[in-house]
C-alpha positions as a printed Julia matrix, in Angstrom:
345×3 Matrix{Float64}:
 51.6   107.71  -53.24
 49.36  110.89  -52.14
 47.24  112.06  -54.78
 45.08  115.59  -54.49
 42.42  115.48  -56.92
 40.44  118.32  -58.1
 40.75  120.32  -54.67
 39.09  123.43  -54.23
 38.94  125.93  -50.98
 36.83  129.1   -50.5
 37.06  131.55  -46.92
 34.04  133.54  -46.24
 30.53  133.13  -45.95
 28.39  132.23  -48.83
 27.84  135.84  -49.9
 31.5   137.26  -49.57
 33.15  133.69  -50.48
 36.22  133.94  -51.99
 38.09  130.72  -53.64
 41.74  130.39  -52.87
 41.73  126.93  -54.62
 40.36  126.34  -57.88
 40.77  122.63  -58.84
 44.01  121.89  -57.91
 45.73  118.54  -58.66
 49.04  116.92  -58.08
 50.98  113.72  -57.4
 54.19  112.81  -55.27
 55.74  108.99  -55.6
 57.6   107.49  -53.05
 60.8   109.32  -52.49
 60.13  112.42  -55.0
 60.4   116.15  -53.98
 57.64  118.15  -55.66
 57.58  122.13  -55.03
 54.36  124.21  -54.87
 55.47  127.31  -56.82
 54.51  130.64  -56.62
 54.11  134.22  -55.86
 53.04  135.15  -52.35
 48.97  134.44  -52.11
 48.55  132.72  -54.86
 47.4   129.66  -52.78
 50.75  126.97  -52.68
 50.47  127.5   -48.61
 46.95  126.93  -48.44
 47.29  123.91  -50.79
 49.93  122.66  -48.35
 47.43  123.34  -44.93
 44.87  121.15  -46.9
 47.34  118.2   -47.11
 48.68  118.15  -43.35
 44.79  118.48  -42.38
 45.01  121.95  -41.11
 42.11  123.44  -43.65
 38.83  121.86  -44.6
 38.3   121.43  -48.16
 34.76  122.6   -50.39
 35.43  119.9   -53.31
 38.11  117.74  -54.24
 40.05  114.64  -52.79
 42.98  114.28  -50.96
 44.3   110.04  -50.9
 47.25  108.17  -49.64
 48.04  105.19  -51.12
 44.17  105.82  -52.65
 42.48  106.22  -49.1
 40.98  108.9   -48.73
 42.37  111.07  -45.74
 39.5   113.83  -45.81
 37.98  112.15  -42.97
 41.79  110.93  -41.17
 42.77  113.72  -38.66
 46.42  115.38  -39.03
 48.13  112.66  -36.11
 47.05  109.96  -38.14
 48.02  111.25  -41.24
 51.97  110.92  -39.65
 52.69  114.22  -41.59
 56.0   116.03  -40.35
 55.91  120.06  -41.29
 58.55  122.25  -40.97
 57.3   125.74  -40.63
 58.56  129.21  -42.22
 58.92  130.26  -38.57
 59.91  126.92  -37.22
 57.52  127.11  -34.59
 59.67  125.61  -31.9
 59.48  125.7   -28.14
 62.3   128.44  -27.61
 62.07  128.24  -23.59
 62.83  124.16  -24.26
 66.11  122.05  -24.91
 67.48  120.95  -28.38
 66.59  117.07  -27.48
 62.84  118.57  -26.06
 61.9   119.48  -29.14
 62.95  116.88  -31.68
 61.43  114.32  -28.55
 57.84  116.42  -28.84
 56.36  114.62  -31.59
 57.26  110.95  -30.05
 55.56  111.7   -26.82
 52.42  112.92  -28.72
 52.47  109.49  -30.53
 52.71  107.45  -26.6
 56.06  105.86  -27.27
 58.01  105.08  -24.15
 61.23  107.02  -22.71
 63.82  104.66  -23.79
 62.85  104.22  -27.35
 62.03  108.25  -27.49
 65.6   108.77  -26.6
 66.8   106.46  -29.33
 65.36  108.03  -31.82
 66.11  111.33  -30.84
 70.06  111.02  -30.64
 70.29  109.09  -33.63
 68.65  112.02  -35.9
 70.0   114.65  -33.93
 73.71  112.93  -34.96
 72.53  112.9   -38.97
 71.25  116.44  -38.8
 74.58  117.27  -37.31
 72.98  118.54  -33.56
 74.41  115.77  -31.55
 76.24  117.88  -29.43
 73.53  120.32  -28.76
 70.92  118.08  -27.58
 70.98  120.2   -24.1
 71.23  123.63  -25.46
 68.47  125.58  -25.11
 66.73  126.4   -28.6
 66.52  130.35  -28.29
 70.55  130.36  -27.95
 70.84  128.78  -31.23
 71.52  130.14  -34.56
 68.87  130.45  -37.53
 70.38  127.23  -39.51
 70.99  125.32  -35.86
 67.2   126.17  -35.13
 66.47  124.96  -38.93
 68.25  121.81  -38.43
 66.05  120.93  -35.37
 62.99  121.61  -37.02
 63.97  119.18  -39.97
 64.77  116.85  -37.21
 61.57  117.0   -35.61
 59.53  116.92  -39.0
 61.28  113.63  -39.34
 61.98  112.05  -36.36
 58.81  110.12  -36.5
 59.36  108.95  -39.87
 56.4   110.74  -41.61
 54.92  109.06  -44.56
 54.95  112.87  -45.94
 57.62  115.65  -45.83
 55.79  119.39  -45.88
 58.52  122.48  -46.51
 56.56  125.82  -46.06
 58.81  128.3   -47.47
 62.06  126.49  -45.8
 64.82  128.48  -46.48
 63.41  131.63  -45.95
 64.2   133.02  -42.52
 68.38  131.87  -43.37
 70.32  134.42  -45.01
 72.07  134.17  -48.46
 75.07  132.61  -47.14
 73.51  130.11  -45.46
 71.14  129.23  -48.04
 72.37  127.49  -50.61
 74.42  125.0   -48.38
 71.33  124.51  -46.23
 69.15  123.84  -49.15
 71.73  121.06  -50.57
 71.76  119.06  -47.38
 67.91  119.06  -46.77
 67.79  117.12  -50.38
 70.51  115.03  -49.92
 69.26  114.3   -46.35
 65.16  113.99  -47.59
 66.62  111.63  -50.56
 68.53  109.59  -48.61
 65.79  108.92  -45.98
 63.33  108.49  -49.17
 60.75  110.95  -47.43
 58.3   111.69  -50.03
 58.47  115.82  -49.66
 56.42  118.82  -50.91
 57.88  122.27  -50.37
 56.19  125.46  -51.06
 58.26  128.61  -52.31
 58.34  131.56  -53.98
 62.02  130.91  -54.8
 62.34  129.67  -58.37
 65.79  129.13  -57.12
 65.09  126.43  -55.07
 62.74  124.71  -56.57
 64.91  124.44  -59.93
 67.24  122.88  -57.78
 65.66  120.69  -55.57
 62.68  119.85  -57.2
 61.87  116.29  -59.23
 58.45  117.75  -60.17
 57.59  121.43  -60.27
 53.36  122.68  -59.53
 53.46  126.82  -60.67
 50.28  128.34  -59.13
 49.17  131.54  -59.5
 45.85  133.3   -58.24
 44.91  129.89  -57.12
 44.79  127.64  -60.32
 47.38  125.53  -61.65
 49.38  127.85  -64.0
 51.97  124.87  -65.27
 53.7   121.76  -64.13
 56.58  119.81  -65.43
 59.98  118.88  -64.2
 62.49  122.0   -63.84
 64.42  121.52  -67.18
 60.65  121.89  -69.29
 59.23  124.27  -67.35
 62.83  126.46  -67.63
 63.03  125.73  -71.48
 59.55  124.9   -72.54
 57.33  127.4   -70.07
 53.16  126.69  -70.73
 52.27  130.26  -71.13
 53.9   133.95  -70.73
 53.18  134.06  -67.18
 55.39  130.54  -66.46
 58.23  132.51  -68.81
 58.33  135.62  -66.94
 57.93  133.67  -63.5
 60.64  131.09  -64.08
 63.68  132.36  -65.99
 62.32  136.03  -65.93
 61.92  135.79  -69.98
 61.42  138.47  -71.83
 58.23  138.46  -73.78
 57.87  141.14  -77.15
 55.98  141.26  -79.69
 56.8   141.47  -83.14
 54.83  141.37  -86.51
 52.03  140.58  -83.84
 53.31  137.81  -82.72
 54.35  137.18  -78.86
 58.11  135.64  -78.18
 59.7   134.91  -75.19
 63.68  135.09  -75.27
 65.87  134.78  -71.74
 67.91  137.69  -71.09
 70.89  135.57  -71.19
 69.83  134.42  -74.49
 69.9   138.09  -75.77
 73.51  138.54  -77.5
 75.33  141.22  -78.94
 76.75  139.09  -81.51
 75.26  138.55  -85.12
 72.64  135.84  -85.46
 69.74  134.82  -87.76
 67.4   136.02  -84.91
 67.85  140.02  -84.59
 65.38  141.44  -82.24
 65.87  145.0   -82.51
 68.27  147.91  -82.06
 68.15  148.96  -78.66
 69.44  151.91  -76.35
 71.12  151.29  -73.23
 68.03  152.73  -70.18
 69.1   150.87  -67.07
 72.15  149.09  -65.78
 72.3   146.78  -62.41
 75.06  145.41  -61.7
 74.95  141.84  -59.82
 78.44  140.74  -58.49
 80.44  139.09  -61.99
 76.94  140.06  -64.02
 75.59  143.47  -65.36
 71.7   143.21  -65.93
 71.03  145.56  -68.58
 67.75  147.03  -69.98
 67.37  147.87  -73.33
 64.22  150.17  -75.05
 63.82  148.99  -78.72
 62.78  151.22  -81.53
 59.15  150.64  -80.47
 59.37  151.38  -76.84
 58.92  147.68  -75.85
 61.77  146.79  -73.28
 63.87  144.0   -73.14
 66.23  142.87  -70.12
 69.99  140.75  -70.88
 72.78  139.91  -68.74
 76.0   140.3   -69.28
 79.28  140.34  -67.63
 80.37  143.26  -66.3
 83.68  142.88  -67.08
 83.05  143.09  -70.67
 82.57  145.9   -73.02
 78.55  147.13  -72.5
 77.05  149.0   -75.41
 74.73  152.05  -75.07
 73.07  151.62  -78.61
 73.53  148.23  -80.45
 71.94  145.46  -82.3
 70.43  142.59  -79.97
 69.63  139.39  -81.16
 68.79  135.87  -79.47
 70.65  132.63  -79.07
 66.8   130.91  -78.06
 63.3   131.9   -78.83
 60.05  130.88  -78.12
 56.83  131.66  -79.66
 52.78  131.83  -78.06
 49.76  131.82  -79.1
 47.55  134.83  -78.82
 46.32  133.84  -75.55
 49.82  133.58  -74.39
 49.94  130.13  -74.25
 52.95  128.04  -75.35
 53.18  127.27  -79.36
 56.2   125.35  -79.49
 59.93  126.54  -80.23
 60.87  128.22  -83.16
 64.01  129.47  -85.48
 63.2   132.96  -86.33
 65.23  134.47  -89.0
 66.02  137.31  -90.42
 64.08  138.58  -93.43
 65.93  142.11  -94.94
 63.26  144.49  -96.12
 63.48  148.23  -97.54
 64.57  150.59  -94.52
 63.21  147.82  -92.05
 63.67  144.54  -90.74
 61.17  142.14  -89.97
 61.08  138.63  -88.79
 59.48  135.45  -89.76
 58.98  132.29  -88.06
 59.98  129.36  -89.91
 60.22  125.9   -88.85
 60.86  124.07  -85.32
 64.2   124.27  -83.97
């Protein structure tokens, strides 16, 4: 099991230090995929440097199977990355580069090139073992650097931002067959990404950073239905968060419905519309000028001003922290409507 505990990082000197980590922990077990999550510099990359041995840390612990590795240099820590970039030798062969890592660790020619035709076969490169890497496509050249990540048999798995050099066809294929391949193997694996995409999908575990402190974990179904805070809302599912009667709720825009429920949320007046292949992303401006986003299918009959209500609503505190869920209904008043939040769904 690797453990970080407590880590913190600054860059700078001591009077223009500025901390990128601010007491960061997280777990992965034996053959779980965990995802740092995150917008871009909000430290999941840094966190991930820390763990291969790359970064020197101010405070904190990083342990494997509770050992300490602070003081164990990246070889020894048998960590296999696979870079945003790749970072492979384009001037060298297919089977050169998945053999790299095997030479650094001394073993001898014969075994090397056992180990290097039997993962090239499961990664599907078998038959390119003597092509040169610069002549190969962006998923060939993604497939080698998975298969030199692993060759070695790492006793951890580190994804920076994996998938996102491929383009959108590629994507989601490529993504299933790195978890189905990492799973299968049992490589303990953390990936870092910006996607909330991917790590819905291929996470067990899911660690949302932002501005260097741990925002929210949980696995993807909580932190899609049950977000921490606003931030984890609007980052993960893109909620919507309004505030009514002063207090703050969080509904999905595909939870926001034309049709008549206990939960109205406003009339609103058609301001935007996006459309995105079978879906129509619609913005609505309620009576109050707050804004609120649904989707809808664009084959169906869009409204310009109408009633909105939602299917699913959440409710937090003042300091935009999670409450629990609740039903809010409907409460008919004189010329207005208000709403009041009764019970827990």
């Amino acid at each position: 099991m690797l453990e970080v505990k407590n880590l913190c990082i600054s860059y700078g000197k001591k009077k223009d230090k500025k901390t990128v980590i601010d007491d960061i922990s997280l777990t992965l077990d034996k053959g779980q995929i965990i995802s740092l999550l995150g917008s871009s510099g909000c430290g999941k990359s840094t966190t991930l440097n820390a763990i291969a041995g790359f970064l020197e840390v101010d405070s904190g612990d990083i342990l494997y199977n509770g050992q300490t590795w602070l003081d164990t240099s990246t070889q020894k820590r048998n960590i296999g990355v696979v870079f945003q970039d790749y970072a492979l030798y384009a001037n060298k062969s297919v089977y050169q580069n998945i053999e790299m890592p095997l030479k650094m660790l001394g073993m001898n020619k014969k075994e090397r090139k056992e180990k290097v035709e039997t993962i090239a076969e499961r990664v599907g490169m078998a038959s390119f073992l003597n092509k040169q890497v610069s002549l190969l496509s962006g998923g060939q050249k993604q497939r080698v650097a998975i298969a030199r990540a692993i060759v070695k048999n790492p006793t951890v798995l580190l994804l920076d931002e994996p998938f996102s050099a491929l383009d959108a066809a590629l994507r989601k294929g490529t993504r299933d067959w790195v978890h189905d391949l990492v799973k299968e193997m049992g490589i303990p694996t953390i990936m870092v990404t910006h996607d909330q995409e991917e790590a819905l999908s291929m996470s067990d575990y899911i660690y949302l950073l932002h501005d260097g402190k741990m925002a929210c974990e949980g696995n993807p179904y909580d932190l899609w239905n049950l977000p921490c805070n606003t931030y984890t809302a609007k980052f993960v599912g893109n909620t919507n968060i309004i505030n009514y009667n002063n207090k703050t709720i969080g509904v999905k825009p595909q939870d926001v419905l034309y049709q008549k429920t206990s939960k109205l949320l406003g009339i609103g007046i058609l301001i935007r519309m996006d459309y995105a292949g079978d879906d129509a992303i619609l913005i609505y401006q309620l009576e109050d000028g707050q804004e609120i986003k649904m989707i809808k299918s664009a084959h169906s009959d869009i409204k310009e001003v109408v009633e909105l209500y939602g299917r699913r609503l959440i409710e937090f505190d003042e300091n935009g922290n999670l409450i629990k869920e609740r039903e809010v209904k409907l409460t008919p008043m004189l010329n207005s409507l208000t709403l009041e939040i009764e019970g827990v769904i």
